[in-house]
The first five atom37 places (N, CA, C, CB, O) and aatype in JSON, in Angstrom:
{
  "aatype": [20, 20, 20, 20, 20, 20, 20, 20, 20, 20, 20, 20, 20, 20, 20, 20, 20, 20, 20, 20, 20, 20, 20, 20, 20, 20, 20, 20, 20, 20, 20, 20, 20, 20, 20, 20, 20, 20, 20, 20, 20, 20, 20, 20, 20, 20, 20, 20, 20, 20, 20, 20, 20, 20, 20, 20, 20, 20, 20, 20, 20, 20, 20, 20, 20, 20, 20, 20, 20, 20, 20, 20, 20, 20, 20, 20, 20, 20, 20, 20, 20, 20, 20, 20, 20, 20, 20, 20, 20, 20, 20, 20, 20, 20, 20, 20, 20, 20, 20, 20, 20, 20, 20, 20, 20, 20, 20, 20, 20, 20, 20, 20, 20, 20, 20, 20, 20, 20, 20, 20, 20, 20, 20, 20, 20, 20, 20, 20, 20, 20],
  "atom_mask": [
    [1, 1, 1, 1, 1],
    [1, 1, 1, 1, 1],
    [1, 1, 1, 1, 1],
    [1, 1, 1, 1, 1],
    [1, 1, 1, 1, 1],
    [1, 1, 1, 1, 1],
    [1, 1, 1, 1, 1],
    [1, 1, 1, 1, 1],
    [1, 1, 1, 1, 1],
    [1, 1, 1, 1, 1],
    [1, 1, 1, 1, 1],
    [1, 1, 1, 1, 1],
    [1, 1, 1, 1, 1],
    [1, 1, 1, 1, 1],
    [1, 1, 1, 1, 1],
    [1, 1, 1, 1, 1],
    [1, 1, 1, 1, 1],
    [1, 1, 1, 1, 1],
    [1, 1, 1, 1, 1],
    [1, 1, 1, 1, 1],
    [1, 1, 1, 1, 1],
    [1, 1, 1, 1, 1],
    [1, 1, 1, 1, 1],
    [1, 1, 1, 1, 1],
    [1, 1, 1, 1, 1],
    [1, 1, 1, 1, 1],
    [1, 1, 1, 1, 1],
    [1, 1, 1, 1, 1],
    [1, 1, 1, 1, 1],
    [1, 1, 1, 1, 1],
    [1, 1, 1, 1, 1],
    [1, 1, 1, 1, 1],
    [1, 1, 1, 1, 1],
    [1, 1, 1, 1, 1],
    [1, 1, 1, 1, 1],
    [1, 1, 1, 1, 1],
    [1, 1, 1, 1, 1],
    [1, 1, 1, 1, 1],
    [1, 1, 1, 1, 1],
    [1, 1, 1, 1, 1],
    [1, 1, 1, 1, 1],
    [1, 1, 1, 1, 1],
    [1, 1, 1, 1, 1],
    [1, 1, 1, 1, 1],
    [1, 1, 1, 1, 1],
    [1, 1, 1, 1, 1],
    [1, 1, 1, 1, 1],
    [1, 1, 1, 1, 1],
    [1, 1, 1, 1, 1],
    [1, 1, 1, 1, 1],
    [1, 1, 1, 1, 1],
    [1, 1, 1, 1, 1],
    [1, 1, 1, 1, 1],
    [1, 1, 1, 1, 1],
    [1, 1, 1, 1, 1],
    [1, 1, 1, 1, 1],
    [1, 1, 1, 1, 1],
    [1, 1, 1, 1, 1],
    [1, 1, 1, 1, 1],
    [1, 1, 1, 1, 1],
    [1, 1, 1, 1, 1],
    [1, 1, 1, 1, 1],
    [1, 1, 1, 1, 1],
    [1, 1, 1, 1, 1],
    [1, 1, 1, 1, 1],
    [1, 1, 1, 1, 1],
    [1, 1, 1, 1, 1],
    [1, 1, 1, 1, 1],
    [1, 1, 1, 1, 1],
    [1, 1, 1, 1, 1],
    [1, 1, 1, 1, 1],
    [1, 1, 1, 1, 1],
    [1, 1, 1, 1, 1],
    [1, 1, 1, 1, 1],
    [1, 1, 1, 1, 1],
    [1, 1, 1, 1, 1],
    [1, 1, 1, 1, 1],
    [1, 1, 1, 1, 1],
    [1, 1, 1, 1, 1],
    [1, 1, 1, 1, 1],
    [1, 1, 1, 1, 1],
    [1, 1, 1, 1, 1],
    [1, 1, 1, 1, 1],
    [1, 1, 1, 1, 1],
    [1, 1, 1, 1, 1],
    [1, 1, 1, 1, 1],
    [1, 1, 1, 1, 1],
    [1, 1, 1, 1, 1],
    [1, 1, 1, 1, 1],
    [1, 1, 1, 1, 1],
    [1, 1, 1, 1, 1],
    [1, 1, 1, 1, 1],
    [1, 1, 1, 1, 1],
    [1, 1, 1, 1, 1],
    [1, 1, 1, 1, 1],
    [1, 1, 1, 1, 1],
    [1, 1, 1, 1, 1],
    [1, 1, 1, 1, 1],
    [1, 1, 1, 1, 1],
    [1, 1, 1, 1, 1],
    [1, 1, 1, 1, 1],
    [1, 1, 1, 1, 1],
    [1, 1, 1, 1, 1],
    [1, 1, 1, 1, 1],
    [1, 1, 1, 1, 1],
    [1, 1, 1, 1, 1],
    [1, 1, 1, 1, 1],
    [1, 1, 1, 1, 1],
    [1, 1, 1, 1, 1],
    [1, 1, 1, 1, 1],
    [1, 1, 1, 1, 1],
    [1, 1, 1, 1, 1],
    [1, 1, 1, 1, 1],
    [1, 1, 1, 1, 1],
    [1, 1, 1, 1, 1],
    [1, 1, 1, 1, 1],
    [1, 1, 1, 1, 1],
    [1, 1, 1, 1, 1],
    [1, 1, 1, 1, 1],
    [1, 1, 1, 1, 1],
    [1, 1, 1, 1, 1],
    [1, 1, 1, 1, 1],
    [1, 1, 1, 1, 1],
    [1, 1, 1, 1, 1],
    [1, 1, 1, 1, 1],
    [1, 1, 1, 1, 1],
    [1, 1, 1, 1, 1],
    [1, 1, 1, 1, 1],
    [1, 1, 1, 1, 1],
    [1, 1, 1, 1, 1]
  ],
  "atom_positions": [
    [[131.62, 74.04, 47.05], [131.1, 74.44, 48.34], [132.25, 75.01, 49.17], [130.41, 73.24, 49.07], [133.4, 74.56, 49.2]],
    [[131.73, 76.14, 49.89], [133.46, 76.96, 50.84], [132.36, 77.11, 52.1], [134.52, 79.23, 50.01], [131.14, 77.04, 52.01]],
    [[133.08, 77.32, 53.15], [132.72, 77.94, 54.21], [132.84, 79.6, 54.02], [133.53, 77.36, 55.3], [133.88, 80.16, 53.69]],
    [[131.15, 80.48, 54.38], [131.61, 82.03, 54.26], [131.22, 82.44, 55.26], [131.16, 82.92, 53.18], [131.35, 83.66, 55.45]],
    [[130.6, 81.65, 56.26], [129.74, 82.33, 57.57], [129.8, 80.77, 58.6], [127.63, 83.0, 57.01], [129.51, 79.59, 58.43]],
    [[130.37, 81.63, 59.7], [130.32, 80.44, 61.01], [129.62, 81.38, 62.26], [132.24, 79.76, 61.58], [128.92, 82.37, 62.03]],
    [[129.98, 80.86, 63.69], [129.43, 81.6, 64.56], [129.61, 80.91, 66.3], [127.91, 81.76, 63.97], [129.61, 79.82, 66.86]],
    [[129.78, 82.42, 66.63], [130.24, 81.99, 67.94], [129.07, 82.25, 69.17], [131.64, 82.84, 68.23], [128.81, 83.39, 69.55]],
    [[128.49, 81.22, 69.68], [127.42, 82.26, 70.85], [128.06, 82.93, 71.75], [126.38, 81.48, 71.84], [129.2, 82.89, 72.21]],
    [[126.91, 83.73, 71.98], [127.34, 85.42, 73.09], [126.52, 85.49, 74.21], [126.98, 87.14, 72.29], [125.68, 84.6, 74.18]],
    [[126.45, 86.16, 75.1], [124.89, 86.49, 75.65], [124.8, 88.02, 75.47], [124.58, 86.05, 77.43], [123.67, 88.49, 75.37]],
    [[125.95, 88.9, 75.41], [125.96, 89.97, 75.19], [126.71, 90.43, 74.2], [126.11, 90.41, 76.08], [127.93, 90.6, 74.3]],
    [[125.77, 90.77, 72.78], [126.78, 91.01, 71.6], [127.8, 92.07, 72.21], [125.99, 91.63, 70.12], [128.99, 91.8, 72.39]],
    [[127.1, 93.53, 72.55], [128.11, 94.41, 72.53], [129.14, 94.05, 73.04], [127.88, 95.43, 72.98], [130.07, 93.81, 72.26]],
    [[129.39, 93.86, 74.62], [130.75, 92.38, 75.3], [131.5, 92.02, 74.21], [130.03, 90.58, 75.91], [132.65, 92.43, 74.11]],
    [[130.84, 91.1, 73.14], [131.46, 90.21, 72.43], [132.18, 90.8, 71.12], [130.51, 89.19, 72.15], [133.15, 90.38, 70.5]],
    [[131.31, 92.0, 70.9], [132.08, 93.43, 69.95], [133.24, 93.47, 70.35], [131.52, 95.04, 70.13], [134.17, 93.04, 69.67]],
    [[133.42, 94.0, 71.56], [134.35, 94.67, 72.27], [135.69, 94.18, 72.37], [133.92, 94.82, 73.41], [136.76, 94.65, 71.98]],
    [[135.36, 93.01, 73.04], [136.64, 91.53, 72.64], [137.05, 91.51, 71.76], [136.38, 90.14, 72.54], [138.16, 91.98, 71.51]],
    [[135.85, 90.62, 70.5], [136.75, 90.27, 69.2], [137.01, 91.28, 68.73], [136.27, 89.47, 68.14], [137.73, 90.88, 67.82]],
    [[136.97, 92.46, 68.61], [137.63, 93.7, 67.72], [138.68, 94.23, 68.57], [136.55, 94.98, 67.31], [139.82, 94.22, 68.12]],
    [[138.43, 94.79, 69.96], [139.55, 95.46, 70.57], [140.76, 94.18, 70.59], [139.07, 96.11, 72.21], [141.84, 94.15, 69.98]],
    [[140.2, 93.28, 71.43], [141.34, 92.0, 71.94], [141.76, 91.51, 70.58], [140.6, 90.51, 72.99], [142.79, 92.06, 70.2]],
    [[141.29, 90.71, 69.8], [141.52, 90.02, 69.31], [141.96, 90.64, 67.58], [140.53, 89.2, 69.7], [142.77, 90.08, 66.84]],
    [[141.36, 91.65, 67.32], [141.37, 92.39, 66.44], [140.98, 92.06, 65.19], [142.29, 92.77, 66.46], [141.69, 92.07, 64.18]],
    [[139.69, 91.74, 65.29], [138.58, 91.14, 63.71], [138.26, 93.11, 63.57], [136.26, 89.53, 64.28], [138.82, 94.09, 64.06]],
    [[137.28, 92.93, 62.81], [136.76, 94.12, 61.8], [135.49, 93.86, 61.73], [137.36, 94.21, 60.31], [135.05, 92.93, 61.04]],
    [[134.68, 94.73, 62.52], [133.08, 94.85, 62.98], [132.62, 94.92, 61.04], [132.57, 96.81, 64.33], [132.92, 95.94, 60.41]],
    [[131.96, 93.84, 60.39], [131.65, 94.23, 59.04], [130.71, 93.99, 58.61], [132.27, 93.91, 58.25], [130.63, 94.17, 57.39]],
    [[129.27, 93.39, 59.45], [127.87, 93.74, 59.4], [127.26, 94.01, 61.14], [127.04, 92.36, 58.53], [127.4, 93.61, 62.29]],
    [[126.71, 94.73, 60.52], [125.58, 95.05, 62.01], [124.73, 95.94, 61.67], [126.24, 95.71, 63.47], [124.85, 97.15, 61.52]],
    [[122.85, 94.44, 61.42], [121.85, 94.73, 61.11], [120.61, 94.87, 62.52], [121.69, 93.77, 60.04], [120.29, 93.88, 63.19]],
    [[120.29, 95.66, 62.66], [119.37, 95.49, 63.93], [118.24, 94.5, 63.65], [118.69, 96.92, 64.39], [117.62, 94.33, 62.6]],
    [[118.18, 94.12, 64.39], [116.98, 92.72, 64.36], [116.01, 92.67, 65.73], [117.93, 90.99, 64.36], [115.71, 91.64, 66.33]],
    [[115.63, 93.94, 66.05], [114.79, 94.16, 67.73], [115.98, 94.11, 68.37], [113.55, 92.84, 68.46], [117.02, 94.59, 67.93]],
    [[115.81, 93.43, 69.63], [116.87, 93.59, 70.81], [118.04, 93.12, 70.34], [116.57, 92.85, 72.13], [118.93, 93.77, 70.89]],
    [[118.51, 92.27, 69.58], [119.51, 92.07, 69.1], [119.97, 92.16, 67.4], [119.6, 91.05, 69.63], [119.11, 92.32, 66.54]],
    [[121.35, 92.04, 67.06], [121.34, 92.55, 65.86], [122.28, 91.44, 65.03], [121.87, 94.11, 65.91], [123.28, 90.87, 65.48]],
    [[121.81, 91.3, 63.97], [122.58, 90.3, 62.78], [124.47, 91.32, 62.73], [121.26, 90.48, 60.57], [124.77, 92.39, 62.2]],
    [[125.39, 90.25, 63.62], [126.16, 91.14, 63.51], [127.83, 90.58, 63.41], [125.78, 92.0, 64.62], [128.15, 89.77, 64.27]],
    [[128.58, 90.87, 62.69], [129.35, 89.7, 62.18], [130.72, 90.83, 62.29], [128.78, 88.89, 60.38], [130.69, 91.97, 62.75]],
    [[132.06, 89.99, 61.64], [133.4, 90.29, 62.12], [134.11, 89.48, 60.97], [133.75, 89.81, 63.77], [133.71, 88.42, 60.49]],
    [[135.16, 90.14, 60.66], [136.03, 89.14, 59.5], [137.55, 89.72, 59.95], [135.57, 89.52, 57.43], [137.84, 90.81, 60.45]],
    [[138.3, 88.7, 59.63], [139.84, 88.98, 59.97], [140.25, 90.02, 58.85], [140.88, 87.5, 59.92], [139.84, 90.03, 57.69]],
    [[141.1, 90.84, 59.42], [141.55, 92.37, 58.53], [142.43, 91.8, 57.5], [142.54, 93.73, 59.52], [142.76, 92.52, 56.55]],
    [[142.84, 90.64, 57.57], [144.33, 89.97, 56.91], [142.86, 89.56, 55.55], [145.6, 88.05, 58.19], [143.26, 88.93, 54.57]],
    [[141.95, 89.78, 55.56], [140.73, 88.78, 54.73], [139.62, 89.22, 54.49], [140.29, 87.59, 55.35], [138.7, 88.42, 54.67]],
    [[139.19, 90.8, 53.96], [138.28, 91.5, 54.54], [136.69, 90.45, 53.95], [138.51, 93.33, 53.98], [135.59, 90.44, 54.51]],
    [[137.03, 89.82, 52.91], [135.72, 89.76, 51.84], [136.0, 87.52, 51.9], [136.23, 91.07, 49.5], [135.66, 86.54, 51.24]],
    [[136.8, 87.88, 53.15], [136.8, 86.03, 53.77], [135.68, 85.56, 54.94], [138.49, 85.64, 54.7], [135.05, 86.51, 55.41]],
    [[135.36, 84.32, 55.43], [134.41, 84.04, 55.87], [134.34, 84.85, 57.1], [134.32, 82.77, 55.91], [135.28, 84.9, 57.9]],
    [[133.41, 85.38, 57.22], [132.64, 85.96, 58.67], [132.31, 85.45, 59.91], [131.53, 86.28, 58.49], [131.86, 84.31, 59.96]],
    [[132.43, 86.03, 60.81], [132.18, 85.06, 62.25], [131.08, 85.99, 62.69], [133.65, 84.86, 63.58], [131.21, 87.21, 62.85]],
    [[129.59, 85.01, 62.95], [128.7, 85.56, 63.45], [128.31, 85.75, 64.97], [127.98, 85.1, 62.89], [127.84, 84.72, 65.45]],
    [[128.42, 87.05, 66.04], [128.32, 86.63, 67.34], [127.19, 86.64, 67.57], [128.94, 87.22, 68.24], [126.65, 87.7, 67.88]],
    [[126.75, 85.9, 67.52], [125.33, 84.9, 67.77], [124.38, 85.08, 69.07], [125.82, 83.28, 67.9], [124.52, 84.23, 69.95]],
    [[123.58, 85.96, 69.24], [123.36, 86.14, 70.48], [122.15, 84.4, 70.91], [122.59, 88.0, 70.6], [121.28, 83.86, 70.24]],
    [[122.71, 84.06, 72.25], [122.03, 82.87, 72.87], [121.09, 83.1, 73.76], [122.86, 82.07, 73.48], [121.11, 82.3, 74.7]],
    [[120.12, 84.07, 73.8], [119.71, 84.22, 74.45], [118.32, 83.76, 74.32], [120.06, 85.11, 74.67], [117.74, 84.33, 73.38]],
    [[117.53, 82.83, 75.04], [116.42, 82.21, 74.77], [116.73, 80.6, 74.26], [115.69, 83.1, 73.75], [115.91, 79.74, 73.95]],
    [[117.89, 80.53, 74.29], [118.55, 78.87, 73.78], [119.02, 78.15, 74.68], [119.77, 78.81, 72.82], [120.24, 78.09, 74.85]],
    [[117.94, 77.28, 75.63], [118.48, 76.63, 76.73], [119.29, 75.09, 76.43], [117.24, 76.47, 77.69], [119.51, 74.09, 77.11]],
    [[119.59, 75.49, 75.07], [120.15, 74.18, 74.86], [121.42, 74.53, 74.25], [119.28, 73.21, 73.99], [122.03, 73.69, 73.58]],
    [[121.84, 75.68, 74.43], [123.13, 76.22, 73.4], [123.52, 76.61, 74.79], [122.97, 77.59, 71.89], [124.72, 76.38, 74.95]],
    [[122.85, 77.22, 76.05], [123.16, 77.19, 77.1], [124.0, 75.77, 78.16], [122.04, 77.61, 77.37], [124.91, 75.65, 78.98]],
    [[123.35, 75.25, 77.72], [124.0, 73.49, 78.39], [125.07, 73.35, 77.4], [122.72, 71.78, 78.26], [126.24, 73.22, 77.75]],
    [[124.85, 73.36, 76.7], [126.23, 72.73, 75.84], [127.63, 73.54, 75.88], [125.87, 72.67, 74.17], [128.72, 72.97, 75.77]],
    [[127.41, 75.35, 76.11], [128.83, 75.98, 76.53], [129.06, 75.78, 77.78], [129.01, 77.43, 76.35], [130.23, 75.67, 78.14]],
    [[127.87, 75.66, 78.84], [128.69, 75.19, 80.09], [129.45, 74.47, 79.89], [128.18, 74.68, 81.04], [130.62, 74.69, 80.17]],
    [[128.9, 73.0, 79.19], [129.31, 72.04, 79.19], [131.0, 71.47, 78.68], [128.35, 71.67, 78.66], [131.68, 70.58, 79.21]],
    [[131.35, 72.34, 77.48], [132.29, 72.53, 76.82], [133.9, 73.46, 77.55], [131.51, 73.16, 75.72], [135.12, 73.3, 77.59]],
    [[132.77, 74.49, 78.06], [133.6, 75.28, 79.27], [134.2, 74.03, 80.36], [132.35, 76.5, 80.26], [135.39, 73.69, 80.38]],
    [[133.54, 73.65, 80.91], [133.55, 73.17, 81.82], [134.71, 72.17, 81.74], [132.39, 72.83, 82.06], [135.46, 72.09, 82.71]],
    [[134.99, 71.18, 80.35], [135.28, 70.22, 79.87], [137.28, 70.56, 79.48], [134.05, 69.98, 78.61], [138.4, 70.07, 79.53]],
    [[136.66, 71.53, 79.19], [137.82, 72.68, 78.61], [138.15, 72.46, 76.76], [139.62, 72.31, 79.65], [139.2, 72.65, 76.13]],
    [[137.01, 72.07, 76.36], [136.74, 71.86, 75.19], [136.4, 73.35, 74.23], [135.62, 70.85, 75.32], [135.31, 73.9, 74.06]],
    [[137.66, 73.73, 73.74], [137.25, 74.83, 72.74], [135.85, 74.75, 71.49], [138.62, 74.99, 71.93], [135.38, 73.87, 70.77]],
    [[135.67, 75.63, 71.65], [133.94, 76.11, 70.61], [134.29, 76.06, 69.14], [133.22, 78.11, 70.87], [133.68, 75.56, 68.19]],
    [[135.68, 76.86, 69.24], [135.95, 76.7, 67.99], [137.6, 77.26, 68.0], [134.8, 77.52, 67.02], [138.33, 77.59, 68.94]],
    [[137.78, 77.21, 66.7], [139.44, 77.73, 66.45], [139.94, 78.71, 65.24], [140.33, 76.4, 66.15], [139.46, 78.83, 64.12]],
    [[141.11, 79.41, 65.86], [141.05, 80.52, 64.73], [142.94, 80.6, 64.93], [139.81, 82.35, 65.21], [143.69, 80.79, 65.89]],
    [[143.13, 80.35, 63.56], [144.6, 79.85, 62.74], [145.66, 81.06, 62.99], [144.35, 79.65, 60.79], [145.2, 82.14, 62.63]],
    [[146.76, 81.12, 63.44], [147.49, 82.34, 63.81], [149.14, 82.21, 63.0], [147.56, 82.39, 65.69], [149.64, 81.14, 63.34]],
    [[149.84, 82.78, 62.28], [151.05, 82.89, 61.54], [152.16, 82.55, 62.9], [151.21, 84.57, 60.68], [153.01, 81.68, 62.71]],
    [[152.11, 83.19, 64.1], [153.39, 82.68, 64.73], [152.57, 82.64, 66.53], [155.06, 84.06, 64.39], [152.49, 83.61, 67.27]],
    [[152.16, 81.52, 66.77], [151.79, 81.56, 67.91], [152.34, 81.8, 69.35], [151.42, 80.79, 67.84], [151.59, 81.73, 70.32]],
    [[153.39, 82.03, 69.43], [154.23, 82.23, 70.68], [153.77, 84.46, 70.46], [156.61, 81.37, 70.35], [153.23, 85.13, 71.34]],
    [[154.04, 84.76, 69.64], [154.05, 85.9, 69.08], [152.64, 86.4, 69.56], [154.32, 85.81, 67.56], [152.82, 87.22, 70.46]],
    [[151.26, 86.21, 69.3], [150.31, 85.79, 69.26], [149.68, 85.69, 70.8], [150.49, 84.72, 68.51], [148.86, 86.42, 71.37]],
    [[150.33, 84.63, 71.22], [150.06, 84.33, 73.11], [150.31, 85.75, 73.47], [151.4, 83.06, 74.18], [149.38, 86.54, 73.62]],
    [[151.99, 86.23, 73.65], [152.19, 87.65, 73.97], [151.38, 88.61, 73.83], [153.04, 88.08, 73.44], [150.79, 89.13, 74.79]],
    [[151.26, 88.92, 72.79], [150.37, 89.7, 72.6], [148.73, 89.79, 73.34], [150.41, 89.52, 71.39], [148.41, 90.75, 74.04]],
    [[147.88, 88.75, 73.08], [146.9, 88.94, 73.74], [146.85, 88.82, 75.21], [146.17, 88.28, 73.25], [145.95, 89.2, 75.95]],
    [[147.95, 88.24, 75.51], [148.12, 87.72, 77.33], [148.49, 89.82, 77.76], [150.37, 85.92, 77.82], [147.97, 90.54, 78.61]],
    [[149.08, 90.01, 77.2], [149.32, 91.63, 77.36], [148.0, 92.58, 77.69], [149.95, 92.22, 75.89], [147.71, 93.45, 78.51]],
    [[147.33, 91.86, 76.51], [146.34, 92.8, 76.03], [144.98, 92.64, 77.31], [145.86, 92.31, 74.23], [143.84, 93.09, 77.2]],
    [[145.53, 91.86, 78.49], [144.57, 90.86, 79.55], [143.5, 89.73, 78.95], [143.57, 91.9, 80.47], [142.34, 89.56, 79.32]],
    [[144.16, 89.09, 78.02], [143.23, 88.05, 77.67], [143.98, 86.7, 78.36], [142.99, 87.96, 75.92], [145.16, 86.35, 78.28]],
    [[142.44, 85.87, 79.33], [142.67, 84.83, 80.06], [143.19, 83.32, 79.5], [141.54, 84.76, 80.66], [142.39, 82.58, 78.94]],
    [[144.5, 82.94, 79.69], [144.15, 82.03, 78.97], [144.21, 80.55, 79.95], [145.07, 82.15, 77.69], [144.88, 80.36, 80.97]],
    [[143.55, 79.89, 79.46], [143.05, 78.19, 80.42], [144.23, 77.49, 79.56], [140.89, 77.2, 80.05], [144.81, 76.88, 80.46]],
    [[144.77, 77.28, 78.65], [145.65, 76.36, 78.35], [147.19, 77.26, 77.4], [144.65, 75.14, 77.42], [147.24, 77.71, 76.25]],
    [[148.13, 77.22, 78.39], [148.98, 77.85, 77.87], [149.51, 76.86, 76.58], [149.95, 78.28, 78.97], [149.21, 75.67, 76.47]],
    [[150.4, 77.66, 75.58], [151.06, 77.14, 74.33], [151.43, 75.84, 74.72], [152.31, 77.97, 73.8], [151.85, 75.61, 75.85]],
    [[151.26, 74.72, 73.62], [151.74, 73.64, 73.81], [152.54, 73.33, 72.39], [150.65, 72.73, 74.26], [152.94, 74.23, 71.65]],
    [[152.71, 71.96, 72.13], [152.68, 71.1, 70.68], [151.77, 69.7, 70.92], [154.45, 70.59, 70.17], [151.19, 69.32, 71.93]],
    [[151.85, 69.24, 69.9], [150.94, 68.18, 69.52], [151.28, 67.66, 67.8], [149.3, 68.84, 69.74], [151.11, 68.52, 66.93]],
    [[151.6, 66.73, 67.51], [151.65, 66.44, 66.59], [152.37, 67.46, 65.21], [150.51, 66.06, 66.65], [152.2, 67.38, 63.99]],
    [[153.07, 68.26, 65.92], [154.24, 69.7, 65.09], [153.08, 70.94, 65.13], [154.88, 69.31, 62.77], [153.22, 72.09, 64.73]],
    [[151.88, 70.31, 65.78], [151.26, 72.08, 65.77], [150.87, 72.48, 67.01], [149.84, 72.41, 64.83], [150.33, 71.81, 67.89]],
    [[151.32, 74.04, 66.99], [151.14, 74.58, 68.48], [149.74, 75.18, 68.88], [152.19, 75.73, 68.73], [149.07, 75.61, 67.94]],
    [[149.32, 75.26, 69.87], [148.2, 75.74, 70.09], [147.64, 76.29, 71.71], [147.49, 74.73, 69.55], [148.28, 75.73, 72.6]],
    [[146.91, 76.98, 72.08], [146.69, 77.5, 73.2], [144.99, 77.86, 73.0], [147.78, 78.73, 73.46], [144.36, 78.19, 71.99]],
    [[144.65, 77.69, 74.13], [143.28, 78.32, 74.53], [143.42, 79.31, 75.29], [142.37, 77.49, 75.19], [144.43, 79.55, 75.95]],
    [[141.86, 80.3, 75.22], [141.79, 81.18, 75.96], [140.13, 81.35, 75.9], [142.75, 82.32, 75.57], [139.33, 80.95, 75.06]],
    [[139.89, 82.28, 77.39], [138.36, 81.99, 77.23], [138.18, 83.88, 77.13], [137.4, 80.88, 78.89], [138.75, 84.83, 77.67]],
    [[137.09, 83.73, 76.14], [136.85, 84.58, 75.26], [136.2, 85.91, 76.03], [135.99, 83.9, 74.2], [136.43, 87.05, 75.65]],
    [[135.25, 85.55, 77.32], [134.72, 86.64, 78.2], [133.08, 86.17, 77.94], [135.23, 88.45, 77.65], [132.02, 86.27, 78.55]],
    [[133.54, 85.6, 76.69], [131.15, 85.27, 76.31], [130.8, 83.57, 77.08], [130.5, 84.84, 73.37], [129.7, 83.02, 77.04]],
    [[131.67, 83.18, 77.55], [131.46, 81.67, 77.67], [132.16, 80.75, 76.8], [130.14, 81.37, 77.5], [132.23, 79.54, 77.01]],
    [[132.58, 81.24, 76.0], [133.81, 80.0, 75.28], [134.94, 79.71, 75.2], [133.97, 79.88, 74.31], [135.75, 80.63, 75.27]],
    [[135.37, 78.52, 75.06], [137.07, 78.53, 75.03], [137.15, 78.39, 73.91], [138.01, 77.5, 75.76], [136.6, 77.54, 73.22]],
    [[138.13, 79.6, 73.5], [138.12, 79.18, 71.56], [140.06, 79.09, 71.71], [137.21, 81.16, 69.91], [140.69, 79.79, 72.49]],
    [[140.61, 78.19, 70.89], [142.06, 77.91, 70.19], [142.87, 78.28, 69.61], [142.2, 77.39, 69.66], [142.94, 77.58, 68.6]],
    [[143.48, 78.9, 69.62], [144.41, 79.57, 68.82], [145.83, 78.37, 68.58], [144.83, 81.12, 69.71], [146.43, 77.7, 69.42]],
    [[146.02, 78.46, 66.92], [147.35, 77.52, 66.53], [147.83, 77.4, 65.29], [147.21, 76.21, 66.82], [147.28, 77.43, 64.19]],
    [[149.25, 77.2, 65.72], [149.81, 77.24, 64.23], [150.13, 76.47, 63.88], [150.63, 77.84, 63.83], [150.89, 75.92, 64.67]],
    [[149.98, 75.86, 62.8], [150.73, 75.11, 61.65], [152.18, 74.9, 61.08], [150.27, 75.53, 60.76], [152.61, 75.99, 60.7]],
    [[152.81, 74.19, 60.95], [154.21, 74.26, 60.69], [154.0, 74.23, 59.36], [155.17, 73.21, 61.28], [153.14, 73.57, 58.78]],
    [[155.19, 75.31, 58.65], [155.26, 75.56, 57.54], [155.73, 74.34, 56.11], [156.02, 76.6, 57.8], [155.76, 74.74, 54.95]]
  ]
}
């Protein structure tokens, strides 16, 4: 069993296009129309045929709604995505105007930082010591 598909909620895919590909720099690598919204996914360029991140549109989910306030609010990241040199990493997207709620830290030899994404989530960024 592997993980090949996860997912982040949105309220506005295109928004959430825009981010994870311009900002963050995934690789737009399905987008199926499905009526108003579309089956539409992203994979890291370092991984083209590695697990996919689905931006999930939430719209009509008053319970996926409470729970990112809730998480937002908390300052509880949604989820996390693994980076080779995180100081490197911060720069870069803090450049690029991405907000971040918890600057670089450590914890237990691994570094990590949040930032909130523009869709409602705080997602993690961190590295691992080699």
């Amino acid at each position: 069993m592997k993980i090949t598909l996860t997912s982040v909620s949105v309220g506005d895919q295109n928004a959430a296009l825009e981010f994870y590909t311009k900002k963050l720099g995934f690789i737009k690598k399905t987008d199926i129309p499905m009526g108003d919204v579309s089956w539409l996914t992203v994979v890291s360029p370092e991984n083209l045929d590695g697990p996919e991140l689905v931006l999930e549109p939430n719209a009509g989910y008053p319970a996926m709604k409470a729970l990112k306030e809730a998480l937002f609010k908390d300052g509880i990241p949604f989820t996390a995505f693994k980076v080779d040199n995180l100081d490197t990493e911060f720069v870069r997207l803090r450049e690029l105007g991405v907000r971040f709620t918890q600057e670089p830290a450590e914890s237990a030899g691994i570094k990590y930082a949040v930032f909130d994404d523009t869709c409602g989530n705080l997602i993690q960024i961190y590295q691992q010591p080699d």
